[in-house]
N, C-alpha and C positions, 0 to 999 in steps of 0.2 A: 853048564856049557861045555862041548865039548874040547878034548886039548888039541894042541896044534905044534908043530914046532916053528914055526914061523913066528910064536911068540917069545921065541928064547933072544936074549941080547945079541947084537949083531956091531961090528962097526958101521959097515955101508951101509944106507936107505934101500931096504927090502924090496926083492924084484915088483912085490905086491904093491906097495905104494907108486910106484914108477906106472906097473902097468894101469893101476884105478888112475894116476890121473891122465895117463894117454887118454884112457876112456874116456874121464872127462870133458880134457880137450875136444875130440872130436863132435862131445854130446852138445859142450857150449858153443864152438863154431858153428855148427849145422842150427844153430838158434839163432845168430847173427848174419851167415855170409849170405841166406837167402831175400836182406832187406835192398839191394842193391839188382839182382836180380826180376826183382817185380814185376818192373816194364813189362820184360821179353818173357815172362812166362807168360803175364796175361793175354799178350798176341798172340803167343802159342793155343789157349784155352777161346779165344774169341772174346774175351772179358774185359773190361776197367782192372785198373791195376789195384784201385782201390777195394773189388770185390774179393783182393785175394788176400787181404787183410785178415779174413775170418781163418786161413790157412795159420796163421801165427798164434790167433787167440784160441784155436781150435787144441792149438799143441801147449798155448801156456795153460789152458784151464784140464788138460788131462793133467798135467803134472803137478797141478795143484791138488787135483779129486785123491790121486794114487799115490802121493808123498806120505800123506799122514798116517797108511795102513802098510808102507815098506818094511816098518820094521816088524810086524806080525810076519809078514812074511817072509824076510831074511829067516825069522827067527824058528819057524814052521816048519821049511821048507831045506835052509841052507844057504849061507852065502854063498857057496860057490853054484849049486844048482841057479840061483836066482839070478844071480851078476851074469853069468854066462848066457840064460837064458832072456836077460835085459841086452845085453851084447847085439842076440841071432836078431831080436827084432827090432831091433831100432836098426841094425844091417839090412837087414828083407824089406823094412817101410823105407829106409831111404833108397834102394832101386827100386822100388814100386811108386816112389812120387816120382824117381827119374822119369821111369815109364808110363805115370799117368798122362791123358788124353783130352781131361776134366776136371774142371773147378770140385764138382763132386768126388771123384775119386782121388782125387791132391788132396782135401780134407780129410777124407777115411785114413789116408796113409799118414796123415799128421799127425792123427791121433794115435793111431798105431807107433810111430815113432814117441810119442807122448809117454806112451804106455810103456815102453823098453826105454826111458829117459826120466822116468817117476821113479824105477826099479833101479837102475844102473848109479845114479849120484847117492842117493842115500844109504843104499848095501854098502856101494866100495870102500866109501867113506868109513861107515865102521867095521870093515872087514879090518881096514888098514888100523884105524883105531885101539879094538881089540888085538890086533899082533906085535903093534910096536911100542917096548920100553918107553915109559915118561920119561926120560932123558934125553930121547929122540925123536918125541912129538913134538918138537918146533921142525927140525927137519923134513918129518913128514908132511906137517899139516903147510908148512911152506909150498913144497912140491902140491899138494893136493888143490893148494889156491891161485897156483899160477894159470891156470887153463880159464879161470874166472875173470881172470884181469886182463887173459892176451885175447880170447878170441874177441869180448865186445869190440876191440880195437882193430885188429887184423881183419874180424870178418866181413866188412864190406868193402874194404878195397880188395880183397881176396874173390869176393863174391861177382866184382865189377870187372878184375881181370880174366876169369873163367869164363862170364858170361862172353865179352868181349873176343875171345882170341878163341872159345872153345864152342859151347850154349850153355844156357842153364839147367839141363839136364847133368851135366858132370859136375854138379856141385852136390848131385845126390850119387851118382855113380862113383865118386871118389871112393866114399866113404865104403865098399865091397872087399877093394884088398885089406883096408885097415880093421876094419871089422871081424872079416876070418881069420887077419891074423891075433887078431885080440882075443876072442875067444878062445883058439889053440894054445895060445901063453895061461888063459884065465884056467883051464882047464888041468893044467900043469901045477899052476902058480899059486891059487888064490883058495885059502883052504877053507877046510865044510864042516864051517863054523856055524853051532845050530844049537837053541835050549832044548836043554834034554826035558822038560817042563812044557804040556801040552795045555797050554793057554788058550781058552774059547776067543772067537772070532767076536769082537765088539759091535755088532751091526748098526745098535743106535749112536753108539761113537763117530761110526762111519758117516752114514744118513746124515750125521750133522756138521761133524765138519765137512761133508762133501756141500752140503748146501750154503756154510758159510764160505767154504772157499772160493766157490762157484760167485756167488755173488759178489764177493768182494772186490775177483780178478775180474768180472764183470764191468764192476762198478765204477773201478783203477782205470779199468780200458776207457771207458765208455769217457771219465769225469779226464785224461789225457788228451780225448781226443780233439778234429777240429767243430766239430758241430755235437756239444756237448748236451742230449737233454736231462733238462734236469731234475722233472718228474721221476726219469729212469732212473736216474741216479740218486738219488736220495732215497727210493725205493729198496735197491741191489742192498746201498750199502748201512740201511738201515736191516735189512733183512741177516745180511751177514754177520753184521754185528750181534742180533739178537740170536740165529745161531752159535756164533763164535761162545756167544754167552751161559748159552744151555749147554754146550759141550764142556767147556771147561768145569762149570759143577758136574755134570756127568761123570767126566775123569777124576772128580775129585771124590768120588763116591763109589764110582763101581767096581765091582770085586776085583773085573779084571778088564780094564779098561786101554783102549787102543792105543795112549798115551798118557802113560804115568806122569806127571807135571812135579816128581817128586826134586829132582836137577833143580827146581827155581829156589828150593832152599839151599842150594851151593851158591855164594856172593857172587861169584867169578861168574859162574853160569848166567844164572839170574842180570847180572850187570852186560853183560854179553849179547843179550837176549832182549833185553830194552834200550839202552841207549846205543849197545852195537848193533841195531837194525836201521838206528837212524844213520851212523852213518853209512853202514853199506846202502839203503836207498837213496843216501846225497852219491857216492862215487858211481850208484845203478843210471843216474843223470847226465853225467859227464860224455859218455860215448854218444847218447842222445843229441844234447847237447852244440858239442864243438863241431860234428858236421853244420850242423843249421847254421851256427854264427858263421863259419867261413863261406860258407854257399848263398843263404841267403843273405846275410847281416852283409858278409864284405865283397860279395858277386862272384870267389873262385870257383873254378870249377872242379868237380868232382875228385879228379886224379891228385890237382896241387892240394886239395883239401885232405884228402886220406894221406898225403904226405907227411904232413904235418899233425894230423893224428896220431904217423908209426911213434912220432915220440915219446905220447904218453908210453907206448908198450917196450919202447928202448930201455924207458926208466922200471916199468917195471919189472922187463927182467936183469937188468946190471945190476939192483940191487939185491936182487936174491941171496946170494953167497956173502948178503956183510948180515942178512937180518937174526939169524941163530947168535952171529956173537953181540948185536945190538942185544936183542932181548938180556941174553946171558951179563952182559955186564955195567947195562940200567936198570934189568927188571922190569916187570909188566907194566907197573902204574905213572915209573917215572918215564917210561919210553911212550906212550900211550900219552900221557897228556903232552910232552914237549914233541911227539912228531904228530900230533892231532892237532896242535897250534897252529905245525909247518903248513899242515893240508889247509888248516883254515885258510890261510893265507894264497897259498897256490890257486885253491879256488878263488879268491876274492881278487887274485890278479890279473885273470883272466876277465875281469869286467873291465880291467884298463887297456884291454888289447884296442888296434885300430888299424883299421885297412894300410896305416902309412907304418904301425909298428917293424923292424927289422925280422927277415924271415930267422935271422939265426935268434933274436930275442926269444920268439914266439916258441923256437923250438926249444930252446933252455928253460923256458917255464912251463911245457909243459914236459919235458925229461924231469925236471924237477917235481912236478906235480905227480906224474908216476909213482916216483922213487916214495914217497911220502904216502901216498895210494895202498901200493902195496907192501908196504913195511906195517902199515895201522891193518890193513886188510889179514894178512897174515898174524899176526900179535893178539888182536881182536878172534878170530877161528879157533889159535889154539889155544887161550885163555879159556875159551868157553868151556874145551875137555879139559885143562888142568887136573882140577881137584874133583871133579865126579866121578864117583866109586864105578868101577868094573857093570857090578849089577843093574846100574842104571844107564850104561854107557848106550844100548840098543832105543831106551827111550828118549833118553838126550837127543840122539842123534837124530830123532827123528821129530823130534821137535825144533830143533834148532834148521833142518831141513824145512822145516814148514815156513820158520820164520822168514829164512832167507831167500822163499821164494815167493811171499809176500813180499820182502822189502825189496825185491827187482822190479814187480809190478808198482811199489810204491814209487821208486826213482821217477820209473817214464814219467807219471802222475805228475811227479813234483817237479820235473823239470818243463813238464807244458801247463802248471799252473804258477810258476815262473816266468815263464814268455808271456802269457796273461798278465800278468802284473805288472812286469817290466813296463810292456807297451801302454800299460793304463795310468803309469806312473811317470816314465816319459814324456808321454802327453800334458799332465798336472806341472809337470817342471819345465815345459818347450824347449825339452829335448826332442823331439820326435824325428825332427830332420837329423838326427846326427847317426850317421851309419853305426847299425847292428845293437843301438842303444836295449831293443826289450831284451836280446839276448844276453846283453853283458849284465842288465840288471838281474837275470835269472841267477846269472852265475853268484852274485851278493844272497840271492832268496836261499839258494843252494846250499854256501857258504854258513850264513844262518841256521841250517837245520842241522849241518855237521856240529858246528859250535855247540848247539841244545845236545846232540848226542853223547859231546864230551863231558855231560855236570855227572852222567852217572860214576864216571871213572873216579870222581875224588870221593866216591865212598868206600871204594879198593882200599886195604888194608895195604901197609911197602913191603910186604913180602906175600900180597896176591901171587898167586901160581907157581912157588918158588918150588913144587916138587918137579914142575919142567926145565925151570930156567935155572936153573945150580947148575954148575958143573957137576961130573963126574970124572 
């Protein structure tokens, strides 16, 4: 690989990380603030608001096919060529869905934005990865995971204010100043980081996870949604699965395969990877979630309801600046299981909300629920890179990328087969009449899967990850 000076020790957090996660930021918003939006495009388009649904799965199933061959290509090509070049077009597709005309053409451009949004998360990430000192990979990896936490939150009341007071075209036109200017910084900034080792292109690697991926965010979609078939679905994601299956012995065999799986022998990694997917798809729920309960479940409307959701995002960024010295002075295993408890909880509180609850309650539990969110959110990310060797940091990365765009697609899933159960469990207990009961019940289903996520953590050894969390 080649050198860089951006890898040398720094005190401050590298212009490089700052600008990957701008990037970010804009990449997860533009994922979000379009749900709020809908209505008024479809008028625009002459369509059901519900035909433009395939606009969202168009763009999450690109980014599933093109995650898991990012890091051949960083690696190919160049992170800086690549980022930059992730940058122009997810720039170009978001003023060209501004300016599309059609449900057809708003697709194309989705995926095009897909395509410069498969490339952009997973590069930066180990661009930043590979430059910054293990002493200052919580700092980073902190910054890198705040744009995950703030936009599900911010972006549809973001989405609702623009449409509102602007159209929903400026919700793709924004993003043109930030865009060029991001690039011009990337260009500067972000150096071209590249194996000097010309690795073949894995094409049955490809072909299979593209097919498991495909079916599975298929399958996610399909088994979340309101009219669930279930022929379909047990199809996708039997399909997927038996892909997902032949790929992983693939990788385990081939000379040169599109994902080394060698990381799942690192504890931390490995621990990371399975029970920290559950719970980033219990927290992928939550934004889901708390709109439906306060809309549906307790009758607010739109505007009081995202009010009360900026709380979760208050918490999680007020806590940002205490979590580098949380890590540092509990350690990964003992902070991990006692603030995975707090979130149990936070979650589990939110099933005793109730339309007569105090507004300032509602917003201190979920400011608290934040806080605890993104403290496990961030601990959990950079645990994952602790302890995996440099050599393998490109394939990590890009597995841990697949996983965590699986467990978003997992969330929705889990939090609509939550309402499901709530209201059929409700029902069995004659609760039914009591406002917003399936939804609070979800919030317990929820609660539940984070809880299963935290058994992996007490197989951490107490001094898991400690080449990050020391001081220096």
């Amino acid at each position: 690989m080649s050198e860089n000076p951006c890898g040398q020790e720094r005190r401050g957090l590298s212009p490089a990380a700052l600008l990957v996660a701008g990037a970010f930021f804009m990449e997860f918003l533009d994922g979000t603030v379009i749900a709020t939006a809908l209505p008024d495009m479809a008028r625009s388009f002459g369509v059901q608001a519900v035909d433009l649904n395939i606009g969202i799965s168009a763009y999450l199933i690109t980014l599933a096919v093109l995650i898991p061959a990012s890091g051949w290509i960083a690696d190919r090509f160049g992170a800086r060529k690549v980022f930059t070049l992730a940058l122009a077009l997810f720039t170009l597709a978001s003023v060209l869905c501004g300016l599309s005309t059609s449900v057809d053409q708003f697709v194309a451009m989705r995926i095009l934005q897909g395509v410069g949004g498969a490339l952009m998360v997973p590069v930066g990430r180990l661009t930043v990865l590979r430059t910054t000192p293990r002493h200052q990979l919580i700092t980073a990896i902190a910054t890198l995971t705040w744009p995950a936490l703030v936009a599900p939150i911010i972006g549809p009341p973001l989405g609702g204010f623009i449409t509102r007071y602007a159209s929903w075209h400026w919700i793709f036109f924004i993003n043109l100043p930030l865009g060029l200017l991001a690039i011009a910084l990337a260009l500067r900034i972000i150096p071209d980081l590249h194996e000097d080792t010309r690795r073949p292109f894995d094409l049955p690697g490809f072909l299979a996870t593209t097919l498991a991926m495909v079916s599975l965010v298929c399958g996610m979609e399909l088994l979340g949604g309101e009219q669930m078939r279930g022929a379909t679905v047990l199809a996708l994601l039997v399909t997927g699965s038996l892909a997902l299956g032949w790929a992983i012995r693939h990788f385990r065999r081939a000379p040169w395969p599109m994902i080394r799986l060698d990381a799942l022998a690192v504890q931390t990694f490995r621990v990371t990877m399975y029970g920290g997917s559950l719970f980033r798809a219990s927290i992928s729920a939550v934004p889901f979630l708390l709109p439906l309960l306060f809309q549906v479940g307790f009758g607010m409307d739109a505007f009081h309801s995202g009010l009360l959701v900026l709380a979760v995002f208050v918490g999680n960024l007020t806590i940002k600046p205490a979590t580098t010295p949380l890590i540092r002075a509990l350690g990964f295993k003992r902070l991990l299981l006692i603030n995975g408890a707090l979130n149990v909880i936070a979650l589990l509180a939110c099933a005793f909300l109730t339309p007569q609850t105090p507004v300032w309650l509602i917003m201190l539990l979920l400011c608290l629920g934040g806080v605890f969110r993104s403290v496990q959110f961030t601990a959990v990310s950079t645990l994952a890179f602790a302890d995996v060797p440099s050599s393998q940091m490109s394939y990590a990365n890009t597995l841990f990328s697949t996983a965590t765009q699986l467990a978003v697609g997992l969330g929705i899933t889990l939090g609509a087969i939550g309402i499901r159960l709530g209201e059929q469990a409700s029902g069995l207990l004659g609760l039914a009449a009591v406002p917003g009961i399936g939804f609070r019940l979800a919030f317990v289903f929820i609660a539940l899967i984070c809880l299963l996520g935290m058994a992996d953590t007490l197989r951490l050894s107490r001094d898991a990850g400690s080449a990050v969390s020391r001081k220096e």
